[in-house]
N, C-alpha and C positions, 0 to 999 in steps of 0.2 A: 948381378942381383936379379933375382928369378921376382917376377911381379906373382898376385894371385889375386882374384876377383869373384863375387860372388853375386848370382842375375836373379831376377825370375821374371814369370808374368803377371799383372794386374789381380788374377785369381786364384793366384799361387797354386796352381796342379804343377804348372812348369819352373823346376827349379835348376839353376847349372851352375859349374866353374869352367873361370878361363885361368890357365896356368901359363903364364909369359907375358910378355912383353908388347903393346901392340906399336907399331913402327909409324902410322899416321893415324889421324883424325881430323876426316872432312866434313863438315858442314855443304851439302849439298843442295841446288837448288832445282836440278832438273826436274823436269815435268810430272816424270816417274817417281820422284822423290815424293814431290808435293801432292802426287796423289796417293802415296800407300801409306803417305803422314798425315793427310789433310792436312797441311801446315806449312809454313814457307821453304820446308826444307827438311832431308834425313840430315841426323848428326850418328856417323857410323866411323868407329872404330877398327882398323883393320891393321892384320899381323901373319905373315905367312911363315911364322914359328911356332905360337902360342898354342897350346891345344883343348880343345874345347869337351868338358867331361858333363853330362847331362845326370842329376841329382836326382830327378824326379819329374814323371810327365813326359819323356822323350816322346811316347806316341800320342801325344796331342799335339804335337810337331807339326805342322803342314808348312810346306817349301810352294813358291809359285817363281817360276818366272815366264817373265812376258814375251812370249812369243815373237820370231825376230828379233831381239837384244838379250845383251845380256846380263839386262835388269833383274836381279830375283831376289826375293826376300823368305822368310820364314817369318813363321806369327803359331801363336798358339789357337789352336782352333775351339777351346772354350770361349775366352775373352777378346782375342781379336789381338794380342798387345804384340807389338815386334820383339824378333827374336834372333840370336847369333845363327847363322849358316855359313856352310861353305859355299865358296863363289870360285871362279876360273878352274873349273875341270878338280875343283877339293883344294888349290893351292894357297887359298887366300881367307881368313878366318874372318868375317864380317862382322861386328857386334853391335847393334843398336847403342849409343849411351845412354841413353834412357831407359834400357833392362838392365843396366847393373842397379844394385844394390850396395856395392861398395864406390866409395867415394876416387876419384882420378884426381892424379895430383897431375895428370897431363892435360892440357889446352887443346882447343882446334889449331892444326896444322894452317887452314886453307880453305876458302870459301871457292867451291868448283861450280860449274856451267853457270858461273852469274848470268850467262846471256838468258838462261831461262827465270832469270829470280822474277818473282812473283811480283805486280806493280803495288800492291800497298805496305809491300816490304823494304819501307825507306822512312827514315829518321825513328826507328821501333825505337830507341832511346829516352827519344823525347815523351810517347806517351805514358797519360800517369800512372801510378804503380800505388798498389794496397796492399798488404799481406794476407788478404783471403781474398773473398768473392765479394764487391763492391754493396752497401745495401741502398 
């Protein structure tokens, strides 16, 4: 079964497909993470088969990585939103889940570098929960 997925960015210049299968799904909590999400953690998708075809917007593309490591992300450089790149020398197809637009019927694999998890990233369960913006 060939999978197919459909992404964009927050201001829709940038639109893509991923065509495949992706092999894991980590929930991340490194430092690196938590800074290029603000937030307790990337949730990224990754597939070293899947290939990745850009719809629209490719050159609003910008790629970073952090000097030293081999942290790197893409984002679109209108809105700022994360975006699929290639990572290890092109081997490895990276996807934000949070840029698809189609729904996964897959789960997180695996919450990785707990040792950096963020300290008020504990019992998130427990706090209460509204369906929009609290008034």
């Amino acid at each position: 079964m060939n999978d197919q997925y459909q992404g964009s960015c927050l201001c829709q210049r940038v639109k893509f497909e991923v065509d495949g299968s992706f092999e894991s799904f980590f929930l991340c909590h490194c430092k690196h993470c938590q800074k290029d999400t603000g937030s307790a953690h990337g949730a990224n998708l990754f597939s070293s088969k899947a290939q990745l075809k850009w719809l629209s917007g490719e050159s609003e593309v910008k790629s970073f990585t952090l000097p030293g490591t081999r942290h790197s992300k893409s984002f679109c450089k209108e809105c700022g939103s994360a975006l699929p790149g290639l990572q290890m020398n092109g081997q490895m197809l990276v996807v934000p889940a949070g840029s698809l637009d189609s729904e996964l019927s897959i789960k997180p694999n695996a919450h990785i570098f707990c040792s950096s998890k963020a300290t008020w990233d504990v019992d998130l369960e427990k706090a209460m929960k509204f369906e929009t913006f609290p008034s």
